[in-house]
C-alpha atoms as an extended CHARMM CRD file, in Angstrom:
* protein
*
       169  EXT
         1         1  UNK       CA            165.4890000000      290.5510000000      139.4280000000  PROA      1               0.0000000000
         2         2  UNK       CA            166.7190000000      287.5070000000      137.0750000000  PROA      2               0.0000000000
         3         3  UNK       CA            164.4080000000      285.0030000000      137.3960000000  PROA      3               0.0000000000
         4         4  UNK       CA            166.7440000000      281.7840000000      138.6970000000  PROA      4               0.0000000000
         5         5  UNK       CA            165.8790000000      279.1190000000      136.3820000000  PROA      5               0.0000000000
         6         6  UNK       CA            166.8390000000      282.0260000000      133.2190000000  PROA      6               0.0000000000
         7         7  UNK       CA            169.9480000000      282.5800000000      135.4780000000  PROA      7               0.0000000000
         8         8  UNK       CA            170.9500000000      278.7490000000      135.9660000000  PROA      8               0.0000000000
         9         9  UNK       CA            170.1070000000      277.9670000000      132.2130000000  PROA      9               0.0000000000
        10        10  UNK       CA            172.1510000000      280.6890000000      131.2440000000  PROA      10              0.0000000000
        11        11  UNK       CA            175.1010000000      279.8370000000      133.6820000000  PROA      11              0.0000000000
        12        12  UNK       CA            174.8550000000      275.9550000000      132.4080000000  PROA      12              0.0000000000
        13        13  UNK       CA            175.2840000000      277.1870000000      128.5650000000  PROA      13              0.0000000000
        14        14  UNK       CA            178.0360000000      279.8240000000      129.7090000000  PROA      14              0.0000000000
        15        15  UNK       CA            179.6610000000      277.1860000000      130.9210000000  PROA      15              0.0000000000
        16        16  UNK       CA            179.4030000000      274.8710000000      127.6840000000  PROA      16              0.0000000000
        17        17  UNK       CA            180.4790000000      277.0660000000      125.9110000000  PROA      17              0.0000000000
        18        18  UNK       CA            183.3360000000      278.4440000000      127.1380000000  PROA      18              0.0000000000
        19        19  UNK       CA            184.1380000000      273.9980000000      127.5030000000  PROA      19              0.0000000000
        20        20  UNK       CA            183.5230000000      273.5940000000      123.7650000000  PROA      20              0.0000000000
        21        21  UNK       CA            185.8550000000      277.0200000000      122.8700000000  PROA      21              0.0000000000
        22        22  UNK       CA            188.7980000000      275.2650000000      124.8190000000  PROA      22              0.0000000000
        23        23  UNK       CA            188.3150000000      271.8460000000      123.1170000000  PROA      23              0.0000000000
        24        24  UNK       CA            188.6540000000      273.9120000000      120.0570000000  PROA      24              0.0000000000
        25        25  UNK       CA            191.6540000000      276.2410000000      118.8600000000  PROA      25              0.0000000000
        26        26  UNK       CA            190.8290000000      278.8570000000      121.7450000000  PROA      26              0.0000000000
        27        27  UNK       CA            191.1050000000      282.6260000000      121.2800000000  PROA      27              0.0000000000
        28        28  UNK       CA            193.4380000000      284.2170000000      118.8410000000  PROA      28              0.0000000000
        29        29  UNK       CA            197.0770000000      283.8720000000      120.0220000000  PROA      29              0.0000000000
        30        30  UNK       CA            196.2590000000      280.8730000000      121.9510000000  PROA      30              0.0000000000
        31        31  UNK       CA            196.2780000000      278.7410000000      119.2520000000  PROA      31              0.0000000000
        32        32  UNK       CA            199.0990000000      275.7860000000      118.4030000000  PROA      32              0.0000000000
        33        33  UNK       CA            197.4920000000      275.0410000000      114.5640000000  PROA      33              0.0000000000
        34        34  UNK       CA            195.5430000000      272.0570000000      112.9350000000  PROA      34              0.0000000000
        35        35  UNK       CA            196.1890000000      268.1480000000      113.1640000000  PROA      35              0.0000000000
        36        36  UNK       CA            195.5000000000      267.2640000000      109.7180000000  PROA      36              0.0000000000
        37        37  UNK       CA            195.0440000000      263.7560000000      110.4760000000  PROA      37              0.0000000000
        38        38  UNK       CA            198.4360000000      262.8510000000      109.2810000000  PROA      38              0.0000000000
        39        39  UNK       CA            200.3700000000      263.8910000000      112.8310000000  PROA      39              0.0000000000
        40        40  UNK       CA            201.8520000000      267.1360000000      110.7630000000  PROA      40              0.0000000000
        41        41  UNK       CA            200.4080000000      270.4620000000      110.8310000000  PROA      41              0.0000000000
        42        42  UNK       CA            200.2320000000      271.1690000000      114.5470000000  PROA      42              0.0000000000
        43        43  UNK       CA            203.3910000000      273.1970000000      115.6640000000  PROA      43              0.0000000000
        44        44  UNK       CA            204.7060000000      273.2910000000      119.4800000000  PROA      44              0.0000000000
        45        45  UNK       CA            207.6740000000      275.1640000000      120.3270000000  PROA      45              0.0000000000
        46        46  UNK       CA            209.3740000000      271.7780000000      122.3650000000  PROA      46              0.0000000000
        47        47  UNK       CA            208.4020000000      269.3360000000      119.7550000000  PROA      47              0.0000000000
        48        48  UNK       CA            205.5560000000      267.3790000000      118.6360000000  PROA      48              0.0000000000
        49        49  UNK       CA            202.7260000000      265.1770000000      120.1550000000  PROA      49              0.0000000000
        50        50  UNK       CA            204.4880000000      261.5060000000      120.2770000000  PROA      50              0.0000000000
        51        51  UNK       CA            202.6840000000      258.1630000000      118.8820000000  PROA      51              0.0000000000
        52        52  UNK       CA            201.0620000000      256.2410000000      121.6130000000  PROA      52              0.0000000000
        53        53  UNK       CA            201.7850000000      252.8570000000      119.5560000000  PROA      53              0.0000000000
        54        54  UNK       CA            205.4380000000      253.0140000000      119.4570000000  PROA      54              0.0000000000
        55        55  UNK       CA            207.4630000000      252.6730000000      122.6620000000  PROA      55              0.0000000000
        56        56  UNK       CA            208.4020000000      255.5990000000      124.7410000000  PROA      56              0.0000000000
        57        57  UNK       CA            211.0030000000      255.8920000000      127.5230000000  PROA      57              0.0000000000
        58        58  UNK       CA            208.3200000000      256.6480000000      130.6310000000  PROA      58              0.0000000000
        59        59  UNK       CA            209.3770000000      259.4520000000      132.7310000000  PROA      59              0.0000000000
        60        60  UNK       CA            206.6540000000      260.3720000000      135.9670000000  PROA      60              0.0000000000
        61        61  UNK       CA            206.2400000000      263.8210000000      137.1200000000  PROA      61              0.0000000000
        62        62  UNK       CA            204.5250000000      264.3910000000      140.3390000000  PROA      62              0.0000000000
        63        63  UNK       CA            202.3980000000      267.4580000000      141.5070000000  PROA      63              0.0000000000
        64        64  UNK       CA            201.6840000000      268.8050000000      144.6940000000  PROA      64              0.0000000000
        65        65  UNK       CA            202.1080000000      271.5970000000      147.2800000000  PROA      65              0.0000000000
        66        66  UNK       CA            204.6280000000      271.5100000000      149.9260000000  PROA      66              0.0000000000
        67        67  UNK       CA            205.6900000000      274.0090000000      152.7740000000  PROA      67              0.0000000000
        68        68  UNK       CA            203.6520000000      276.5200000000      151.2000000000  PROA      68              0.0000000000
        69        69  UNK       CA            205.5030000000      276.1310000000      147.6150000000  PROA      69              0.0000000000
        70        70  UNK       CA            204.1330000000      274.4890000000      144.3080000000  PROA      70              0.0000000000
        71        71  UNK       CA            206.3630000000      271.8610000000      142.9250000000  PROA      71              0.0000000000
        72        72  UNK       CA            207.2440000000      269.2580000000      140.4210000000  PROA      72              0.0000000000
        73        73  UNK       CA            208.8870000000      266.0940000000      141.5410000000  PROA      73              0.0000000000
        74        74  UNK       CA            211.4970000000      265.7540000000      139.0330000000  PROA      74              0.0000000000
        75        75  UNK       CA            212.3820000000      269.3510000000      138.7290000000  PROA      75              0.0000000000
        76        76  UNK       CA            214.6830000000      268.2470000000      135.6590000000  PROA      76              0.0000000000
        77        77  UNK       CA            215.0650000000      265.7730000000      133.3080000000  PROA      77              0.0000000000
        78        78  UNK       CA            217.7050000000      264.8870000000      130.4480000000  PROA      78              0.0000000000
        79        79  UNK       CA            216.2080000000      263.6380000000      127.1890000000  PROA      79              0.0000000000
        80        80  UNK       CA            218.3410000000      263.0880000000      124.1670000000  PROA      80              0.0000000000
        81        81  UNK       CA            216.8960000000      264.4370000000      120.6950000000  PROA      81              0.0000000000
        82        82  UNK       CA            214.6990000000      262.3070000000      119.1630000000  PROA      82              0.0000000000
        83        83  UNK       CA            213.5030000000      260.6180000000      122.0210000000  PROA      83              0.0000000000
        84        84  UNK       CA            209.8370000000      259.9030000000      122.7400000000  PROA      84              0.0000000000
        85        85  UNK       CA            208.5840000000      260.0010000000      126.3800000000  PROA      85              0.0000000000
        86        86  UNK       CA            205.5450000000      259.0320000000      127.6580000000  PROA      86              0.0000000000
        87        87  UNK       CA            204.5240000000      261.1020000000      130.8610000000  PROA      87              0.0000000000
        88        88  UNK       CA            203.2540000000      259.8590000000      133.3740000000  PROA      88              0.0000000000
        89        89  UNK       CA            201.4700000000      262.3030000000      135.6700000000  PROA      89              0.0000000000
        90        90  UNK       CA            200.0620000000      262.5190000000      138.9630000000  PROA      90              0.0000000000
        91        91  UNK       CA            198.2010000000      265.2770000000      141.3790000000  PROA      91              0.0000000000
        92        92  UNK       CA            199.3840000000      264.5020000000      144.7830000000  PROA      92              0.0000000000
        93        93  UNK       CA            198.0810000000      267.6920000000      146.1120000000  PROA      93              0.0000000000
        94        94  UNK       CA            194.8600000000      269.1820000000      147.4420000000  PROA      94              0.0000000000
        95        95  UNK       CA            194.3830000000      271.8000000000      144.2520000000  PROA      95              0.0000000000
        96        96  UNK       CA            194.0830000000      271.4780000000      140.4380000000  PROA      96              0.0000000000
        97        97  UNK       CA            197.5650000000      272.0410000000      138.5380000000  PROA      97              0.0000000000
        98        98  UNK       CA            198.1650000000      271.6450000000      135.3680000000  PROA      98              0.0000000000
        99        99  UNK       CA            201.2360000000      270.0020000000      133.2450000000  PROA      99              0.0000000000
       100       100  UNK       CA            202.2480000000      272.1900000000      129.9700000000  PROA      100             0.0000000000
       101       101  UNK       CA            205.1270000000      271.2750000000      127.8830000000  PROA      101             0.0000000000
       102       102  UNK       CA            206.8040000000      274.3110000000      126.1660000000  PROA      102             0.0000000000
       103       103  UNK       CA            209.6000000000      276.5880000000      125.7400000000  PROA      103             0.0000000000
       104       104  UNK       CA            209.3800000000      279.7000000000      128.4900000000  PROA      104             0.0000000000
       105       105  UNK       CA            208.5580000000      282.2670000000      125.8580000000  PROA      105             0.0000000000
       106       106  UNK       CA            205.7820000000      280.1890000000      124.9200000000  PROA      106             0.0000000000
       107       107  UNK       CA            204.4720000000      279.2170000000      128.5320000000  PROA      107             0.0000000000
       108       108  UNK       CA            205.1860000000      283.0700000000      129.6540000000  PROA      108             0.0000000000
       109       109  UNK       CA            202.8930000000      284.1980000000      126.9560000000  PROA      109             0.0000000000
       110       110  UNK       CA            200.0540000000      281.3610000000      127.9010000000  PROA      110             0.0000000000
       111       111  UNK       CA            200.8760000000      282.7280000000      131.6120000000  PROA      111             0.0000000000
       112       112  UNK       CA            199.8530000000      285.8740000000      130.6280000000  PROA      112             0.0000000000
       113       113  UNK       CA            196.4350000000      284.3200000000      128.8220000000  PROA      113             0.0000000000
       114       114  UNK       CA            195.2710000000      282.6220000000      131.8210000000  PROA      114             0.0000000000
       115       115  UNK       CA            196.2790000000      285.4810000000      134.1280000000  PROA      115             0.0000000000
       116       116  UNK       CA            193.5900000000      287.1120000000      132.4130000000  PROA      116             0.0000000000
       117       117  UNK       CA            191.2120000000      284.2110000000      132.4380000000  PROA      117             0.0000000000
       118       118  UNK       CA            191.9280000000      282.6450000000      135.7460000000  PROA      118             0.0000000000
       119       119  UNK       CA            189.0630000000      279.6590000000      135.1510000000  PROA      119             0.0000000000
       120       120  UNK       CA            190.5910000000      278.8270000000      132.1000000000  PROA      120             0.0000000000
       121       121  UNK       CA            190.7350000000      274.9260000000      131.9050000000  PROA      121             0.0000000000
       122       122  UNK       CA            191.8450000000      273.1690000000      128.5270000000  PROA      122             0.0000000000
       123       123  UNK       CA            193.8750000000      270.9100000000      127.1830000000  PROA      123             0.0000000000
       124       124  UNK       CA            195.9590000000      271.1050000000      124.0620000000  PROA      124             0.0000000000
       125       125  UNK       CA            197.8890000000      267.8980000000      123.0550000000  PROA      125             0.0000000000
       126       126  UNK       CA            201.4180000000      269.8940000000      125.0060000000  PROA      126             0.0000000000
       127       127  UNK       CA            199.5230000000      270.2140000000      128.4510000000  PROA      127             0.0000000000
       128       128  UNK       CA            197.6860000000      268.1280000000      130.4790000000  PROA      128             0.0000000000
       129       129  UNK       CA            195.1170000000      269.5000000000      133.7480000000  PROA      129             0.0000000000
       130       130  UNK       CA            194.8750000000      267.5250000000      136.7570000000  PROA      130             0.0000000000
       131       131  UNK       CA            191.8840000000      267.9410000000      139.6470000000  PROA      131             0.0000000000
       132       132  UNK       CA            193.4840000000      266.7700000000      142.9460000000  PROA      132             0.0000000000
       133       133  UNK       CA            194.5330000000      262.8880000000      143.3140000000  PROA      133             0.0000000000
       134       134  UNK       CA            194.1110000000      262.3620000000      139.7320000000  PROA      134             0.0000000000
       135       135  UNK       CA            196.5800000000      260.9340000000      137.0410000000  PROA      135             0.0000000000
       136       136  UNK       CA            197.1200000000      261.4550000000      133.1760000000  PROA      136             0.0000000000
       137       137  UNK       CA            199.2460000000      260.7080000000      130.5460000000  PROA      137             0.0000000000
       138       138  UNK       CA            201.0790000000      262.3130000000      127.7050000000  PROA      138             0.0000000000
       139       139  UNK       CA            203.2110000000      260.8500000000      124.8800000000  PROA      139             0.0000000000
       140       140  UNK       CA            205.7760000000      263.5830000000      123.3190000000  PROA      140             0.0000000000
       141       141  UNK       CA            208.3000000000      263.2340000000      120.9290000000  PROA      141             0.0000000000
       142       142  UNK       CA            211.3730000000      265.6270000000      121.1670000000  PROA      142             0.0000000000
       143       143  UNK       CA            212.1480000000      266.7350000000      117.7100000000  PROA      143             0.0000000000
       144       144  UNK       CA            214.6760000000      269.8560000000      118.8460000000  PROA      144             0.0000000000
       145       145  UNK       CA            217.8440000000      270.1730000000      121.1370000000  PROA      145             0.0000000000
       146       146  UNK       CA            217.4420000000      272.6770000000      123.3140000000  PROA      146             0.0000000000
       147       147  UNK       CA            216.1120000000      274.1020000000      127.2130000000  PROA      147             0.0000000000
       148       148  UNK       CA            212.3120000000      273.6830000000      127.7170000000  PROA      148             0.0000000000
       149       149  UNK       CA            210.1230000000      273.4480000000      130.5610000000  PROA      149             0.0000000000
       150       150  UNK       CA            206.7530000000      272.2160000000      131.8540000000  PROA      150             0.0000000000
       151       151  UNK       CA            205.0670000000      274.4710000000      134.2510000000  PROA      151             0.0000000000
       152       152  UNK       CA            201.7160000000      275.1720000000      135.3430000000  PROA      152             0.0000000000
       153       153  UNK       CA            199.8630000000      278.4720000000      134.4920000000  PROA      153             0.0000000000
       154       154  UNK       CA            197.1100000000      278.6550000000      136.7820000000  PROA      154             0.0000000000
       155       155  UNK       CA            197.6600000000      281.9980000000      137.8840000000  PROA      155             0.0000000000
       156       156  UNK       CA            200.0340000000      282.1970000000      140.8150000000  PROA      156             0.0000000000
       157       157  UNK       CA            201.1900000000      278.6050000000      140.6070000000  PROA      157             0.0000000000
       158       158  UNK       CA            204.4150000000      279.1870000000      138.6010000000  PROA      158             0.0000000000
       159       159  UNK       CA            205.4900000000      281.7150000000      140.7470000000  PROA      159             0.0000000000
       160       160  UNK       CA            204.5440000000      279.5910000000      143.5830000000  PROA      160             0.0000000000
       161       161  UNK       CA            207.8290000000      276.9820000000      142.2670000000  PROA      161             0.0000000000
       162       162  UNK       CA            205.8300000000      275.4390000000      139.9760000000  PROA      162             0.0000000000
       163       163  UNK       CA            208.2410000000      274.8680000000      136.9940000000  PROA      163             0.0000000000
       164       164  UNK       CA            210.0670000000      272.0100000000      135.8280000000  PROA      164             0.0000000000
       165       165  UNK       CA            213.1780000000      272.1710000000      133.7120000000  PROA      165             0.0000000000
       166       166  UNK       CA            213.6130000000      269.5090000000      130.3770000000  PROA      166             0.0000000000
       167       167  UNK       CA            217.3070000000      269.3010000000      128.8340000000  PROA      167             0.0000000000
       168       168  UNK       CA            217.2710000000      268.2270000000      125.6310000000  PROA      168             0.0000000000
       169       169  UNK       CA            220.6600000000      266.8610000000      123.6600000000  PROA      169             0.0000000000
């Protein structure tokens, strides 16, 4: 029998670790590249983290459950290229959900991560977690035209509703 001070030391590190791999690059295939210090280097399929000095058109995004679906509160928004938003984000319901910026291939594949690592909690600088009642921010700059989408991953969540549409022109 594991003695339960071994067990709870071991938990606690387990723990730390698997918190320091997600502040890091994360496992192979998860990874979005270096910041090099200069803002380049890092590549995201629906843009590029935005500069929180210049000004940013503020668009909020609400979270939540309702009638036993998972939503986003606006389900769409219209950006022109070039743009930078700053979003504002907000948990309004009784679970964690999470915010991540992407193009579907690319959140379909992370899907498919967390699916098999359903306590995976990180954030990269295109996603954003939330614990019930709680707020965040993220600036992004939209360098493409194009369809892209913020969802949340945790498993069973996006097919819960929980997908938000982004139009950029």
């Amino acid at each position: 029998m594991m003695n339960w001070n071994r067990g709870g030391v071991a938990l606690v590190a387990a723990a730390l670790l698997s918190a320091s791999a997600w502040a890091g690059e994360g496992p192979a295939g998860h990874s979005h590249g270096h910041d090099h210090g200069d803002g380049h280097g890092e590549s995201f399929s629906a843009g590029e983290p935005g500069n929180p000095k210049k000004s940013a058109k503020i668009v909020q995004v609400t979270m939540g459950e309702s009638d036993g679906k998972m939503l986003f509160v606006p389900a769409r928004v219209e950006i022109r290229k070039g743009e930078q938003i700053k979003f504002v984000l907000r948990n309004n319901g009784e679970l964690d959900h999470e915010f991540v910026l992407a193009d579907a291939a690319d959140n379909l594949k992370h899907a498919e991560v967390m699916q098999k690592n359903p306590g995976m909690a990180h954030e990269d600088a295109n996603s954003r977690w939330l614990a019930p009642k709680k707020t965040s921010e993220m600036v992004w700059k939209f360098t493409k035209a194009g369809e892209f989408e913020y969802a949340c991953l945790i498993p069973g969540h996006r097919e819960a509703g929980m997908v938000g549409m982004i139009f950029v022109k």
